[in-house]
C-alpha angles and dihedrals in degrees: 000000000000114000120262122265117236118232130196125208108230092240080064095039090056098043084052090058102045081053100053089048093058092052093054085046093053091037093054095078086056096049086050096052088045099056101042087050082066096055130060117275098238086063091072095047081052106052098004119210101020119147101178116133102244101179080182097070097023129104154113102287095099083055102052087040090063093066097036105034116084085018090295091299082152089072092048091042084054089049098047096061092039093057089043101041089047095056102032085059104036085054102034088055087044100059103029099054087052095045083044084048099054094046091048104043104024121062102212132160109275094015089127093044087058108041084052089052078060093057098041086053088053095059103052118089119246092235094073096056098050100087091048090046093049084043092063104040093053096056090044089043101227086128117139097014150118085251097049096059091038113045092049094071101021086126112036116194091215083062093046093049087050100054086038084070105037090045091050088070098046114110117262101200084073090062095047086043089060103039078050086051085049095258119171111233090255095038086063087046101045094030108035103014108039097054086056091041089060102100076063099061107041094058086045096048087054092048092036090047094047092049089056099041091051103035112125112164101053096043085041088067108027088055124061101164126085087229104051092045115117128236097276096042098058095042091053085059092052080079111072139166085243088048156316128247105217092165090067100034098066108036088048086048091051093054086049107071094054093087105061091033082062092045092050092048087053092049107031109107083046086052096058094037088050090049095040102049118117088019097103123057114214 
């Protein structure tokens, strides 16, 4: 029996299309990227925006020159934001999805008050609370270090909100089931909760991740050294009123994208189930 043609109604056709169109248009500002990080930089300054492929002109050396020019602080600069990124969402994730647990699961004297402290958080701009944030890492010298970016939003309200919602809809005869079996109250989260929860943590872990890897303003003031200055830091000083290096600019921004296109790979089934969750209706 031959196989069964598919067959798209135009309404679909079309909405593929206008799809499609947007992609490419997302995807523009990359290949751009890609393709200067192959030429020498003085070719852009020259003929600004140009992505036509020039196998002429292109070649590795913006590449080598990352990890010898400035005595190789690209590769500090790379390391920096790993290390931070690794620990700022590995504990970010830890300690709001417990805090977002308890609120959602305990009833407890003050639990609204301090739900709606969360949302009042959310919605303050992190610019005011930079002054009072660089006030008190100074005096507990913790300035121009791994500790200072990360403990000041070790337990962002926008990841609390997140697990708070997801935790409301988790079923509560589970948690009855396990303190009846003798289950200690974290033995039935880390046990019995988390492993459902973790459509949750995967979608946060990619947002979480990306916030910290791309994060400017806060790093820009906690860290005063060249080499304890994260990835988009350093590249940022690679533009300066005497010059810019574009050689280095856009290889190392191309590099830099690698690590959250792997976290998002990784994470990526528990992304969509965590986004999607509530959606659909059975």
């Amino acid at each position: 029996m031959a196989p069964k043609k598919r067959q798209f109604r135009p309404a679909t056709l079309v909405a593929m299309l206008v799809l499609l169109a947007f992609s490419l248009f997302t995807l523009a500002p990359f290949y751009f990227m890609l393709v200067s990080s192959f030429k020498p930089g003085a070719e852009m300054i020259r003929n600004g925006i140009n992505v036509n492929l020039q196998p002429e002109i292109m070649s590795l050396q913006n590449y080598g020159a990352l990890f010898t020019g400035k005595e190789g602080i690209y590769l500090h600069w790379y390391k920096n934001s790993v290390m931070i990124t690794f620990f700022q969402t590995v504990v970010s994730i830890f300690l709001s999805a417990m805090v977002g647990y308890a609120l959602a699961v305990y009833r407890f004297r003050g639990r609204n008050l301090i739900f709606v402290c969360v949302l009042v958080v959310m919605m303050v701009p992190i610019e005011i609370l930079i002054l009072p944030l660089y006030q008190l890492i100074v005096s507990i010298r913790l300035i121009d270090t791994y500790a200072g970016v990360i403990l000041p939003f070790a337990v962002p309200p926008v990841a609390v909100f997140f697990f708070r919602q997801f935790a409301v809809g988790l079923p509560k005869d589970l948690i009855d089931a396990g303190r009846i079996d003798g289950c200690s109250e974290f033995g039935i989260y880390f046990r019995i909760m988390m492993p459902i929860m973790k459509p949750a943590f995967g979608a946060m872990t990619i947002l979480q991740a990306m916030f910290s890897w791309n994060s400017v303003v806060w790093p820009l003031i906690a860290l005063r050294s060249d080499e304890n200055m994260t990835l988009p830091i350093g590249l940022a000083s690679l533009m300066t009123p005497y010059g810019n290096n574009y050689d280095m600019l856009m290889s190392g921004a191309v590099l830099s994208v690698i690590p959250i296109i792997i976290v998002f790979f990784c994470n990526q089934k528990a992304f969509i189930s965590g986004l999607t969750v509530g959606a659909i209706k059975e």
